[in-house]
N, C-alpha and C positions, 0 to 999 in steps of 0.2 A: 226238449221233446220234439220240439219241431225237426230237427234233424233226425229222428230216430224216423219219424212219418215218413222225410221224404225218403229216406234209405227203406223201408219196409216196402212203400208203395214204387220204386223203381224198383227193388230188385225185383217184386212179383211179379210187372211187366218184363225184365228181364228173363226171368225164370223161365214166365212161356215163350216168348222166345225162342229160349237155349232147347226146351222140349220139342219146339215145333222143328226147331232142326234137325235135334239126333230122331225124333221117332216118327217122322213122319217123309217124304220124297220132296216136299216142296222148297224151292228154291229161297235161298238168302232175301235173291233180290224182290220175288213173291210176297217174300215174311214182312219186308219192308213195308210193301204197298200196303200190304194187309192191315199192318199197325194203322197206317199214317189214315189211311179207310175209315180204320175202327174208331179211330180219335174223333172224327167229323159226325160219324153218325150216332157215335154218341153222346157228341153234344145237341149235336139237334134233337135227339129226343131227352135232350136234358140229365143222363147221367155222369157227363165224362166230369162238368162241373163243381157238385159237391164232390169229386174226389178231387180234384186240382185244391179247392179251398182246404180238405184234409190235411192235404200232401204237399202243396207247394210246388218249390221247385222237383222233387218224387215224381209227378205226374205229366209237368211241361216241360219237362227239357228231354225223357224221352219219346221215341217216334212219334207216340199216340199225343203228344203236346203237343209237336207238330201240325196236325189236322185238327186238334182244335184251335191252334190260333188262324189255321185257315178258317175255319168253319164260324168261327167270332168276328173275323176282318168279315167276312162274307155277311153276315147279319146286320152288323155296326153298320157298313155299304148302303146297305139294303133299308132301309130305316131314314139312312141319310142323303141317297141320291137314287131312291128308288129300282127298278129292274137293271142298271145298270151298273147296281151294286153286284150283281151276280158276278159278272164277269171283273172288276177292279178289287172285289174288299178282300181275296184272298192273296194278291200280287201285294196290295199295301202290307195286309197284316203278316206277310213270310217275306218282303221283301229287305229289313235289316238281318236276319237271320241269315238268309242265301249271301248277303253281301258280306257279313262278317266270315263266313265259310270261306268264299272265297277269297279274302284280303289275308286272312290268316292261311290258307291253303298256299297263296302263290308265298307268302314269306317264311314259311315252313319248308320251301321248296328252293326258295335265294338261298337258308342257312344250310341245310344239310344237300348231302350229295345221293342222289338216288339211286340206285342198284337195281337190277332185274333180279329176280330168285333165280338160283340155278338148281 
């Protein structure tokens, strides 16, 4: 059952998405910010949470996870070394994530040969 959550609750984040694409002017990279936004603020006011514990991985591994693991490193921080948790607890708590992108990014790039679209 757990797998059924996390597929239900990611593709609905999906879904809007794929709508905010086709029916609306704003930009990919907009939609992005937007998500990773949406993720933070809604944990701080406490709803992004019980959907992650719903959904699992469904709810953190897309973008809106994202910004709450920002927004969780940020508080952990904050609790633990005070105002200067502000600016380190979201570098800690996104910091193996960015790293695995890029370790896996640059050897996705040693194995295949990359092409321009023509």
């Amino acid at each position: 059952m757990e797998y059924v959550k996390a597929f239900v609750v990611g593709g609905i984040i999906c879904v809007i998405g794929q709508i905010l694409i086709d029916k609306t002017n704003i930009t990919p990279a907009r939609i992005l910010v937007t998500f990773v936004t949406a993720g933070v603020i809604l944990t701080a006011i406490g709803i992004y949470d019980p959907i992650v514990k719903f959904a699992g991985a469904g709810a953190t591994v897309p973008l809106p996870g994202f910004g709450y693991a920002l927004a969780n490193g940020v508080i952990k921080e904050i609790k633990e070394s005070g105002a200067l948790g502000i600016f380190t607890g979201g570098v800690k708590a996104g910091a193996g994530g960015i790293t695995a992108a890029i370790i896996f990014g640059y050897i996705i790039a040693l194995i295949f040969d990359p092409k321009t679209k023509r």
